[in-house]
Backbone as a chain_set.jsonl record, in Angstrom:
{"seq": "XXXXXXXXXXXXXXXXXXXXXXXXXXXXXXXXXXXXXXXXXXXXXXXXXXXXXXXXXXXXXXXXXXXXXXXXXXXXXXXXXXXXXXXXXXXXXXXXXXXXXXXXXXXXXXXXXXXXXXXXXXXXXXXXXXXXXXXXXXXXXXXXXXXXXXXXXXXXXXXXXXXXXXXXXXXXXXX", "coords": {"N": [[-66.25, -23.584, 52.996], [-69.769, -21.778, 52.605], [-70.913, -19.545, 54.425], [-73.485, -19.802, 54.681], [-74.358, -22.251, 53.406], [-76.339, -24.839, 52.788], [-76.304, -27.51, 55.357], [-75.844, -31.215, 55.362], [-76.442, -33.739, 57.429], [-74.588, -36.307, 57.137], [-73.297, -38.717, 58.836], [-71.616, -39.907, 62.108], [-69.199, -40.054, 63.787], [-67.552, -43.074, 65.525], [-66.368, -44.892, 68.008], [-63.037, -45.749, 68.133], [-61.286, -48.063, 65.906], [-59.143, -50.387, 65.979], [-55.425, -50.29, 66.189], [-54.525, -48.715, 64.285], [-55.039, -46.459, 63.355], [-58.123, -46.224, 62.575], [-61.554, -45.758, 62.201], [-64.94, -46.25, 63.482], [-68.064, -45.459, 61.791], [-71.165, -44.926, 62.016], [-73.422, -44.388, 59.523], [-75.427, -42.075, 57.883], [-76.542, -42.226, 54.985], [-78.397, -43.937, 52.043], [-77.073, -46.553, 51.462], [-74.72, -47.592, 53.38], [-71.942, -47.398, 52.893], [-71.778, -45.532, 50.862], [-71.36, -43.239, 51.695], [-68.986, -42.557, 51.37], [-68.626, -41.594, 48.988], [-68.97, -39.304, 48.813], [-67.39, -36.987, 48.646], [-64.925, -34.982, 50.438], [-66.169, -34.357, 54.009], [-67.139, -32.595, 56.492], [-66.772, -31.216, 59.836], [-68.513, -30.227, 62.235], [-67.232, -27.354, 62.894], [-65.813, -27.009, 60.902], [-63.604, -28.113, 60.324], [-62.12, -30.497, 57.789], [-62.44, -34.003, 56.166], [-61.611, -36.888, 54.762], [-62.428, -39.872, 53.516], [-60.155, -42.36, 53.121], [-60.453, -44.949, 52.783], [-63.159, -47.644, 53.212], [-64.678, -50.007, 54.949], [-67.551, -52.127, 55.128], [-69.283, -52.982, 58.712], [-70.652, -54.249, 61.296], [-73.091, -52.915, 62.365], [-72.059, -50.572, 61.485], [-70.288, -48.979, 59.611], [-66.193, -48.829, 58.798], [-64.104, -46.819, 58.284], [-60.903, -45.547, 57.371], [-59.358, -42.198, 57.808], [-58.03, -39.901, 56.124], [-54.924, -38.557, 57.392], [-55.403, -39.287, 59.67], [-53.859, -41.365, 61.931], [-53.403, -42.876, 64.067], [-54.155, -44.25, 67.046], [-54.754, -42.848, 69.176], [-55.305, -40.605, 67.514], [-57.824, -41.357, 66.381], [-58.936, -41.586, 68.449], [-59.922, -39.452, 69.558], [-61.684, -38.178, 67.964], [-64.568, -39.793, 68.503], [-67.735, -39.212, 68.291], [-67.916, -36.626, 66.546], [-69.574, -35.045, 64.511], [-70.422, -35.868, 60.883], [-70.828, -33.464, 58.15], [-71.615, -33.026, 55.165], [-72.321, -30.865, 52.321], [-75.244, -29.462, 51.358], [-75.999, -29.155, 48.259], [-73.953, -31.226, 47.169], [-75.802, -33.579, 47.388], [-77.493, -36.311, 46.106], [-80.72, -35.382, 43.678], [-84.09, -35.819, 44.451], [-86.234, -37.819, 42.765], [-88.723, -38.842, 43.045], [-91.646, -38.252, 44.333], [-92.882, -39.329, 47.011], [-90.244, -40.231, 48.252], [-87.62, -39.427, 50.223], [-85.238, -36.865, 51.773], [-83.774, -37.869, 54.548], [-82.572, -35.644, 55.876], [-84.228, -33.528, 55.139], [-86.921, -33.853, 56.677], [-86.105, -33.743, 59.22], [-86.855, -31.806, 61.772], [-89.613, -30.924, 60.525], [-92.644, -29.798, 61.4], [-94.867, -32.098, 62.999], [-98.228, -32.18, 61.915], [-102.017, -32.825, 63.181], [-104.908, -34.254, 62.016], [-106.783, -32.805, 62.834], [-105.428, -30.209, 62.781], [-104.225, -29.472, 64.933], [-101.121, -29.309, 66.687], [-98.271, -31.481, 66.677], [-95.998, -32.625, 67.468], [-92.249, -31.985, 66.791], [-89.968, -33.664, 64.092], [-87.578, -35.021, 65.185], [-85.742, -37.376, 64.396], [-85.168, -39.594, 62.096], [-86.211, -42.915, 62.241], [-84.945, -45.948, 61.844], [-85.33, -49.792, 62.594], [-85.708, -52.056, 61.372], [-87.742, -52.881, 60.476], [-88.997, -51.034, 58.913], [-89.207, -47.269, 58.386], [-89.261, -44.516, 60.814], [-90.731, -42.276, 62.385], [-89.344, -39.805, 64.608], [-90.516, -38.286, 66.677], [-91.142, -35.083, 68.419], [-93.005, -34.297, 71.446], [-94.588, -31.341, 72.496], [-94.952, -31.875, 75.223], [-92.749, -32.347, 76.277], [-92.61, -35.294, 75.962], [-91.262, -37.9, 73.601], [-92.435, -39.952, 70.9], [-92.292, -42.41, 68.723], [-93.707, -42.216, 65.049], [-94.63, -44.726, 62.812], [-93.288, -44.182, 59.523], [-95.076, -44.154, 56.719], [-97.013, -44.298, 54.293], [-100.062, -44.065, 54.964], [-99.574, -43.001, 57.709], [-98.838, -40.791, 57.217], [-99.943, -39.207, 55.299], [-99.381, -36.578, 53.615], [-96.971, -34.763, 52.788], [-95.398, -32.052, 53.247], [-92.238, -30.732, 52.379], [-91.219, -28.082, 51.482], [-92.778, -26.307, 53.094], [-92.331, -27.314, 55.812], [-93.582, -29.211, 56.947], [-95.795, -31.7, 58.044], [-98.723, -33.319, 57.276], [-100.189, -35.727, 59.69], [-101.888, -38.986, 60.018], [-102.197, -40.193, 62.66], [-101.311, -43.465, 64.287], [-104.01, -44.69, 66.001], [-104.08, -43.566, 69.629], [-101.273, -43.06, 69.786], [-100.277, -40.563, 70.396], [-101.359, -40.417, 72.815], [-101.557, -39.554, 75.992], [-100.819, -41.439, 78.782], [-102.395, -42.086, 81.55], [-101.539, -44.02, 83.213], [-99.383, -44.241, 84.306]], "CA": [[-67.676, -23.649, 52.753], [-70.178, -20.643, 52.677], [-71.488, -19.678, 55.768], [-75.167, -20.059, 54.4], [-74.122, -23.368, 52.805], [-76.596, -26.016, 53.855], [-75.417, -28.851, 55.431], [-76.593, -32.22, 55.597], [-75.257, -34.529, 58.606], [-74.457, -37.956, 56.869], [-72.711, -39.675, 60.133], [-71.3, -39.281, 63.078], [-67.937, -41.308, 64.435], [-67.753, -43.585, 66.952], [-65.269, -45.5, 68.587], [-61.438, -46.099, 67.376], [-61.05, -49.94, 65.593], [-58.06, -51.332, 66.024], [-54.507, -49.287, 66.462], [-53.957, -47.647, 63.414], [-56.044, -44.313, 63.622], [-59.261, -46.637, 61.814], [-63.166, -45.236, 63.118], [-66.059, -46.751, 63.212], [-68.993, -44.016, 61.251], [-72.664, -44.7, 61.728], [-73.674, -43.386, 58.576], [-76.892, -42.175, 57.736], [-77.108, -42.929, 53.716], [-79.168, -45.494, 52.259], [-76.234, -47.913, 51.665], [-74.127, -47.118, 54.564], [-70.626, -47.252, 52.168], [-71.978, -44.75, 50.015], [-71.059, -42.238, 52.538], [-67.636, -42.154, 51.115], [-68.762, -40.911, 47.834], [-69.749, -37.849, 49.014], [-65.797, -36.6, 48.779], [-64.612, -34.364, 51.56], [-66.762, -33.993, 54.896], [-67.053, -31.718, 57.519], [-67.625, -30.894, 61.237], [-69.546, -28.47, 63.01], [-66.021, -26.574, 63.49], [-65.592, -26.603, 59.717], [-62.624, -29.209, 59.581], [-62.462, -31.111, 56.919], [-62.487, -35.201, 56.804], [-61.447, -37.628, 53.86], [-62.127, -40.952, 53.607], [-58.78, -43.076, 52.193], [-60.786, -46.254, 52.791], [-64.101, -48.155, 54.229], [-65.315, -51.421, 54.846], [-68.503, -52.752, 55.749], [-68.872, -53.828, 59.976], [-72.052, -54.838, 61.68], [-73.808, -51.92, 62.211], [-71.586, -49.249, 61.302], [-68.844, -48.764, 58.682], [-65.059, -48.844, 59.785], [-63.136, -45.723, 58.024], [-59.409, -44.939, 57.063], [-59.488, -40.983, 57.555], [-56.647, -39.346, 55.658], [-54.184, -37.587, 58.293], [-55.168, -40.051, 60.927], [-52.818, -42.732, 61.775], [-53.057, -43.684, 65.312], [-55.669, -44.652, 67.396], [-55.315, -41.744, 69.773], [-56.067, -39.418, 66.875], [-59.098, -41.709, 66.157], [-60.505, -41.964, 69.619], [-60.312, -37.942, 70.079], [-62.584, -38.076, 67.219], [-65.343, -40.023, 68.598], [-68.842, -38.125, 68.685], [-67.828, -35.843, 65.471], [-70.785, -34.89, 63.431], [-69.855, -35.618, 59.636], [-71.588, -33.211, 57.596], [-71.691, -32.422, 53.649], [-73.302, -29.514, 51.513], [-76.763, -30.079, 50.406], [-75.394, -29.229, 46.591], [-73.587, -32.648, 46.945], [-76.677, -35.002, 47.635], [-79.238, -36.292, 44.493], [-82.084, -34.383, 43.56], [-85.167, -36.819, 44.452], [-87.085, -37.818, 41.75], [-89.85, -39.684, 43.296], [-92.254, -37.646, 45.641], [-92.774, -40.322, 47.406], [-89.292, -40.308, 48.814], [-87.294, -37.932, 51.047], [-84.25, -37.336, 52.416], [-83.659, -38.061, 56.282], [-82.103, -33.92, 56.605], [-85.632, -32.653, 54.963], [-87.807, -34.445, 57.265], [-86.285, -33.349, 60.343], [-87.189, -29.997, 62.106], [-90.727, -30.635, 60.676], [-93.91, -30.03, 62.241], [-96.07, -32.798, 62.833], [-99.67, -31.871, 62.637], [-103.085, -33.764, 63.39], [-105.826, -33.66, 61.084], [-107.765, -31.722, 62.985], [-104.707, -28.931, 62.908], [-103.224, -29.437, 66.478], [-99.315, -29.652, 66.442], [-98.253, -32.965, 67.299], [-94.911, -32.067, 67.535], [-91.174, -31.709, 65.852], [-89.286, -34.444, 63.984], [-85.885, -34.898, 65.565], [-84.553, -38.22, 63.897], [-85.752, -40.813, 61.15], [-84.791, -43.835, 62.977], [-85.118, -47.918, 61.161], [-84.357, -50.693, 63.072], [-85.39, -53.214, 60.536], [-89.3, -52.757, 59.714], [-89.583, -49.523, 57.859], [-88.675, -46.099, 58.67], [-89.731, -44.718, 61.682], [-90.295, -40.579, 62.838], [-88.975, -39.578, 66.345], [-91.167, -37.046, 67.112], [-90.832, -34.764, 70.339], [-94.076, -33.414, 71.773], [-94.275, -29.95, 73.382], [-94.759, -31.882, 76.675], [-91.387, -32.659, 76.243], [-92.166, -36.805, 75.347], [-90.831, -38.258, 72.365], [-92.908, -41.13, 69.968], [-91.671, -42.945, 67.112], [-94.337, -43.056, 64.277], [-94.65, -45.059, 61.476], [-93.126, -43.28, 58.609], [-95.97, -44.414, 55.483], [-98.044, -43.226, 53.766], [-101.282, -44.58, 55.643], [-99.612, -42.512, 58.44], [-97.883, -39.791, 56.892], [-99.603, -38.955, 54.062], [-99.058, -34.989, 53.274], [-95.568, -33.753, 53.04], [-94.847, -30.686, 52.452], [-91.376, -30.115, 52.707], [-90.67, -26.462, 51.676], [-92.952, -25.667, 54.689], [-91.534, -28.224, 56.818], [-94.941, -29.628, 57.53], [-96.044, -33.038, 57.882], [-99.729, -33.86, 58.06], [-100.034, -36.704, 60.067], [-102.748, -39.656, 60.781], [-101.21, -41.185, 63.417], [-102.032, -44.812, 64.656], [-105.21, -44.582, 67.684], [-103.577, -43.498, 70.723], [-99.861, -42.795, 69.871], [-100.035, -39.447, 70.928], [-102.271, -39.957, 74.008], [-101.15, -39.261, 77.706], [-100.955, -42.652, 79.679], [-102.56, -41.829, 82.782], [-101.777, -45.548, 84.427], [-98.026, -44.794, 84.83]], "C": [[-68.306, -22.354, 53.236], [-70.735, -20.769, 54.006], [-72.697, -20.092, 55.936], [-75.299, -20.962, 53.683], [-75.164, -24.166, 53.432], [-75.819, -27.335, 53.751], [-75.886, -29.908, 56.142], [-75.804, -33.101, 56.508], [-75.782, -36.081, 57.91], [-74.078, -38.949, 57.894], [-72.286, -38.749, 61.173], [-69.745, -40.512, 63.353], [-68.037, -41.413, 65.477], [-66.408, -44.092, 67.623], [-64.272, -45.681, 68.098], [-61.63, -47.397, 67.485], [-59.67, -49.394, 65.254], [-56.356, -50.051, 66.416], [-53.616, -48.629, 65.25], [-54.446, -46.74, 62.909], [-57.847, -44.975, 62.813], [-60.558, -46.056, 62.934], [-64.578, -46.377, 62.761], [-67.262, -45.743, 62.773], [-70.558, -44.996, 61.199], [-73.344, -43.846, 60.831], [-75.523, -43.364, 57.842], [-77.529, -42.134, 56.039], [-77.636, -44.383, 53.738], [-78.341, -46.689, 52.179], [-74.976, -46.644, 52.667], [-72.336, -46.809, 53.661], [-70.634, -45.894, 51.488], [-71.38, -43.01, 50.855], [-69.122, -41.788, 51.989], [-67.688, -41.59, 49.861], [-69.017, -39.575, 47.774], [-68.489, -36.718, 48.778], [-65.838, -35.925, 50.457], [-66.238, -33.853, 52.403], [-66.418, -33.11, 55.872], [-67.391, -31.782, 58.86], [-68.004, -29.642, 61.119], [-68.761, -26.888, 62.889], [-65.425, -26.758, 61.969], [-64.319, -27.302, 59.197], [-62.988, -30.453, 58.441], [-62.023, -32.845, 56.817], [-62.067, -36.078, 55.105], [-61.511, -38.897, 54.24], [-61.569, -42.159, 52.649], [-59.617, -44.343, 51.867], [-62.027, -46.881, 54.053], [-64.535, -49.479, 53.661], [-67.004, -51.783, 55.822], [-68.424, -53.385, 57.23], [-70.531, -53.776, 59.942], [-73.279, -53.987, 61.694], [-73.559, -50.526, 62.044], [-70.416, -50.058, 60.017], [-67.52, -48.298, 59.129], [-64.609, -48.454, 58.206], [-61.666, -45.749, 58.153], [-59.451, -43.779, 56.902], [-58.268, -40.532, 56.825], [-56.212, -38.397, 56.593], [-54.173, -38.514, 59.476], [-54.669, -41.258, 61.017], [-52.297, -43.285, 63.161], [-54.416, -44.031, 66.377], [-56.074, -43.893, 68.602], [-55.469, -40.801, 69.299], [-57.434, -39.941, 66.297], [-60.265, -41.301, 67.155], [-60.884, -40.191, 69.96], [-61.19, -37.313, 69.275], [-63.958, -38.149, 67.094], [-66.484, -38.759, 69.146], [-68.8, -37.105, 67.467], [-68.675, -36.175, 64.767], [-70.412, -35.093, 62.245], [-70.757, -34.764, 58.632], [-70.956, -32.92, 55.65], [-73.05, -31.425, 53.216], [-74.27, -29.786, 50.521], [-76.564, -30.155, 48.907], [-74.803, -30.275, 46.516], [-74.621, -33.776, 46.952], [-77.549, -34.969, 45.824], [-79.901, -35.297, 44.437], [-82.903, -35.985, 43.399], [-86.414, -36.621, 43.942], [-88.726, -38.142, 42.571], [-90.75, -38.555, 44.331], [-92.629, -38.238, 47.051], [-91.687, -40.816, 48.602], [-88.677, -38.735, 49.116], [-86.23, -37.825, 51.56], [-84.491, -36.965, 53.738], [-84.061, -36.115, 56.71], [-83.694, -33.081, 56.147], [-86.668, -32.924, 55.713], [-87.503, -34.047, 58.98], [-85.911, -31.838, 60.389], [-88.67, -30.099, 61.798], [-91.934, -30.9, 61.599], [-94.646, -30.751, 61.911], [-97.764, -32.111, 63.077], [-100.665, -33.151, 62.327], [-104.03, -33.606, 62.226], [-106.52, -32.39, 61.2], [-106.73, -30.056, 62.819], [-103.849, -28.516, 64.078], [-101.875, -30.069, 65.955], [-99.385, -31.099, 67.624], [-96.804, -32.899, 68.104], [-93.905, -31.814, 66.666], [-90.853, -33.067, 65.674], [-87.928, -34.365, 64.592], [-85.023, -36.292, 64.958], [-85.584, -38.878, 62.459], [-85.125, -42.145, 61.587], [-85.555, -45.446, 61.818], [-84.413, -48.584, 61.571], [-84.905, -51.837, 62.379], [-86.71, -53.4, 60.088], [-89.873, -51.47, 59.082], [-89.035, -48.499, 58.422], [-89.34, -45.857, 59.965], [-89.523, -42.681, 62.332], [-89.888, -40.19, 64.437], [-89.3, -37.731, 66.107], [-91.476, -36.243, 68.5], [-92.035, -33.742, 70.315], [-93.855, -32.498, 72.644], [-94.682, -30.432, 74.303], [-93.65, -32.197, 76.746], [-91.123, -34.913, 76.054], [-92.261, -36.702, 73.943], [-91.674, -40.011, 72.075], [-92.244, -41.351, 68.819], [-93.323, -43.214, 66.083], [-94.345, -43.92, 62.9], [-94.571, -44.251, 60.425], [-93.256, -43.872, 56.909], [-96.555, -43.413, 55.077], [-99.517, -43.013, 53.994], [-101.007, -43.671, 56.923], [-99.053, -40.924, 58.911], [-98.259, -39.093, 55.584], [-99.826, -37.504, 52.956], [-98.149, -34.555, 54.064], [-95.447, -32.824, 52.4], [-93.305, -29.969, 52.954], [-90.593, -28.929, 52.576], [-91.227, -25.781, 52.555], [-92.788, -26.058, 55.946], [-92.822, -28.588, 57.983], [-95.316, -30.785, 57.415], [-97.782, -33.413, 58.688], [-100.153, -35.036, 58.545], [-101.421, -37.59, 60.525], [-102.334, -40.786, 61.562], [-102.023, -42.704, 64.242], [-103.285, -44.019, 66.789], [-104.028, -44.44, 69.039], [-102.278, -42.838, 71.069], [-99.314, -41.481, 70.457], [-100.584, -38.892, 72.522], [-101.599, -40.004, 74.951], [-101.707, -40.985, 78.59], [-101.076, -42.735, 80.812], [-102.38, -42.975, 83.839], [-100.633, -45.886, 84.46], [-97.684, -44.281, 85.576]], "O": [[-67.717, -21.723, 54.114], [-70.98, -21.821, 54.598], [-73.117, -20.631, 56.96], [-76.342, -20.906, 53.032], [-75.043, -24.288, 54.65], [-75.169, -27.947, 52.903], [-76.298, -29.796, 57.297], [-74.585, -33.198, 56.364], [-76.821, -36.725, 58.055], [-74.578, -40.069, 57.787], [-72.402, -37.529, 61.286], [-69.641, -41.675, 62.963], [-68.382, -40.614, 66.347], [-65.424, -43.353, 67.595], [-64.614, -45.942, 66.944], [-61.98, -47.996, 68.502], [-59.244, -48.446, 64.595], [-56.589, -48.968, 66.954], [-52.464, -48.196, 65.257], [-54.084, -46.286, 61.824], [-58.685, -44.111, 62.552], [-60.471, -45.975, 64.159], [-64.854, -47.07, 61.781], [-67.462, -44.997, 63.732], [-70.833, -45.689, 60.219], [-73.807, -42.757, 61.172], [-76.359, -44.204, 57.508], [-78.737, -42.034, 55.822], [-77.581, -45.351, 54.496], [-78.71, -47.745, 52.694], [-74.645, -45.462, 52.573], [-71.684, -45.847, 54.068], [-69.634, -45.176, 51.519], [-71.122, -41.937, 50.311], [-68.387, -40.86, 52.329], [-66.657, -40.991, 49.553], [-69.241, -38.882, 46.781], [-68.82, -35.532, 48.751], [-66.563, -36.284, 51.385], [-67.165, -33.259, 51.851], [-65.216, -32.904, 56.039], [-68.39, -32.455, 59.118], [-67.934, -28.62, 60.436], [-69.266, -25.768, 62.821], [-64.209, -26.569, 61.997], [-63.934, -27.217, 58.031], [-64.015, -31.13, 58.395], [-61.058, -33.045, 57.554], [-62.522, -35.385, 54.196], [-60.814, -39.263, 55.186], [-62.182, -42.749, 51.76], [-59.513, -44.808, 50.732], [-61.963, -46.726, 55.272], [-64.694, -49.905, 52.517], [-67.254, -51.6, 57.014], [-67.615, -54.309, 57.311], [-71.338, -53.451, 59.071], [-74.324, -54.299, 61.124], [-74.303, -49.572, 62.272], [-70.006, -51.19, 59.76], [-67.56, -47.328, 59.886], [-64.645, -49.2, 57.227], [-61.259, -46.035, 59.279], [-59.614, -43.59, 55.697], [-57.296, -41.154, 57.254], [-56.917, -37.401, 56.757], [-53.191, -38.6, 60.213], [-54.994, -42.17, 60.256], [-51.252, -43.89, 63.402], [-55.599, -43.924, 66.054], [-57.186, -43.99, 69.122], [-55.764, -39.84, 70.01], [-58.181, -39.121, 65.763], [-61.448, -40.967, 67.09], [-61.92, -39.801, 70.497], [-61.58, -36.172, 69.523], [-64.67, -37.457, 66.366], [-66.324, -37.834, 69.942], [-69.921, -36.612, 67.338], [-68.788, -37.312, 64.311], [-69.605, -34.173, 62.112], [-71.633, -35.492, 58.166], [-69.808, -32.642, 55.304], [-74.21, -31.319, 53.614], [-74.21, -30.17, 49.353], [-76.941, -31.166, 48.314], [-75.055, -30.679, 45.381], [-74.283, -34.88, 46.525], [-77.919, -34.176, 44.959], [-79.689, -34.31, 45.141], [-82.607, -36.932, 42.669], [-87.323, -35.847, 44.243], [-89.697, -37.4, 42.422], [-90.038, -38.085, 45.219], [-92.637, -37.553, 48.074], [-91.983, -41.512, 49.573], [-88.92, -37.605, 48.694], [-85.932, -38.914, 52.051], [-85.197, -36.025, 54.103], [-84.967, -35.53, 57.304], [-84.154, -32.156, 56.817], [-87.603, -32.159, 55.478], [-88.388, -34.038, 59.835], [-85.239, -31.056, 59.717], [-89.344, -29.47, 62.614], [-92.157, -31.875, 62.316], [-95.261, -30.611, 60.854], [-98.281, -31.701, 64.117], [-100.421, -34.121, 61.61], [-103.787, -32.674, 61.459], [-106.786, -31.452, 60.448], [-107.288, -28.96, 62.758], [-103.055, -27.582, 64.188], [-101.644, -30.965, 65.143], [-100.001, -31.498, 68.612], [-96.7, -33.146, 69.305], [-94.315, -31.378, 65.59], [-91.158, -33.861, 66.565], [-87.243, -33.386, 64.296], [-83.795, -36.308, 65.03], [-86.653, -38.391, 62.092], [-83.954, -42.484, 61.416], [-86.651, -45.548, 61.268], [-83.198, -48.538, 61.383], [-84.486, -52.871, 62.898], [-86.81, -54.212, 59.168], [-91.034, -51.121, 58.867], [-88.125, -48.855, 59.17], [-90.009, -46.792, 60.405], [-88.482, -42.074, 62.584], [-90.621, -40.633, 65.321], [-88.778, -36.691, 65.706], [-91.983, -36.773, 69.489], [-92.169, -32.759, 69.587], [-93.034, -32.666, 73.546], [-95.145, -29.481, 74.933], [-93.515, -32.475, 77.937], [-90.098, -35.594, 76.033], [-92.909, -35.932, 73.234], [-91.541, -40.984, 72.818], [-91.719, -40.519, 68.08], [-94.015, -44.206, 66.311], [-93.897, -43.345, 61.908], [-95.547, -43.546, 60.171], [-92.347, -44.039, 56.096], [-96.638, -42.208, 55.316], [-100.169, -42.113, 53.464], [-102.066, -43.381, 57.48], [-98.9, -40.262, 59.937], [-97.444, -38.533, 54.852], [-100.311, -37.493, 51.825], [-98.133, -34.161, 55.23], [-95.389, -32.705, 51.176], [-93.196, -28.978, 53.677], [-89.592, -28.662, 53.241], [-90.674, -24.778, 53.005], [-93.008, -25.411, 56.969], [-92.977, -28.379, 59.186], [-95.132, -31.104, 56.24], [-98.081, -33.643, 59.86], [-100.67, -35.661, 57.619], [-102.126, -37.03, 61.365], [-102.172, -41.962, 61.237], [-103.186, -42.753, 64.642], [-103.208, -43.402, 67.851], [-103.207, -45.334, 69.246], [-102.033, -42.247, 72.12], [-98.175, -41.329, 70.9], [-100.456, -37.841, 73.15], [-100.665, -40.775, 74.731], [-102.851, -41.371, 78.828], [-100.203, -43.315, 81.458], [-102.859, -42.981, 84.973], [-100.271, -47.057, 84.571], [-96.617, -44.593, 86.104]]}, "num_chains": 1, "name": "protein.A"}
């Protein structure tokens, strides 16, 4: 891969299932399987990753890597970033919609024009999307990621104007 390739981080691996080199991948597509369609993945360190076989688990997907076949070449795995090359994902039709990797790095701003801060994740634990945003005091908020609270993206300037719910950004002087 080119050096100036971008590259989108679909998962990460976690723990070794069971004792024949199988992983568990927290994967960050919208159907969590789909992550195997992507063909060959990558790390950080530019190795390359195949996946022979995946099944659906509870909150992650449990992987068959090709090459790995024991469960101490699984577990030396755990924590590996999986990434693929932005030229592999859709092109998104809808404006409306976004992918995860374009949304973080941007700057939140306020109406009035004050930086709110950076995105660092897109997190959903089961009621909608959700921005993990880290303020230059160094705390991190999750906001609602709508369109009532979100609603000017501009992602070729990696800008997000934001009307964020009353308070979410305020300093809690009564802790």
């Amino acid at each position: 891969m080119a050096a100036d390739t971008e590259l989108v981080l679909l998962g990460v691996i976690g723990a070794a299932h069971g004792i024949k080199g199988e992983v568990r991948i927290k994967a960050f597509t919208g159907d969590p399987l789909a992550i195997a369609d992507y063909g060959p993945l990558s790390d950080e360190a530019g190795r390359r990753f195949e996946i022979a076989d995946i099944r659906p688990a509870k909150e992650v997907v449990v992987a068959r890597l090709k090459g790995v076949t024991s469960r101490e070449a699984a577990e030396s795995l755990a924590g590996v970033k999986l990434f693929v090359s932005r030229d592999k994902l859709p092109l998104v039709e809808d404006e409306d919609e976004f992918l995860q990797a374009d949304l973080i790095g941007c700057t939140v701003v306020a109406p009035d024009g004050v930086i709110l801060g950076a995105v660092t994740a897109v997190a959903n634990y089961g009621a909608g999307d959700l921005l993990d945003i880290a303020m230059p005091d160094g705390r991190s908020v999750l906001m609602p990621f709508t369109k009532a609270f979100a609603p000017r993206i501009d992602v070729t300037a990696r800008r997000i104007e934001a009307e964020p719910p009353e308070g979410l950004f305020e300093v809690d002087d009564d802790k």
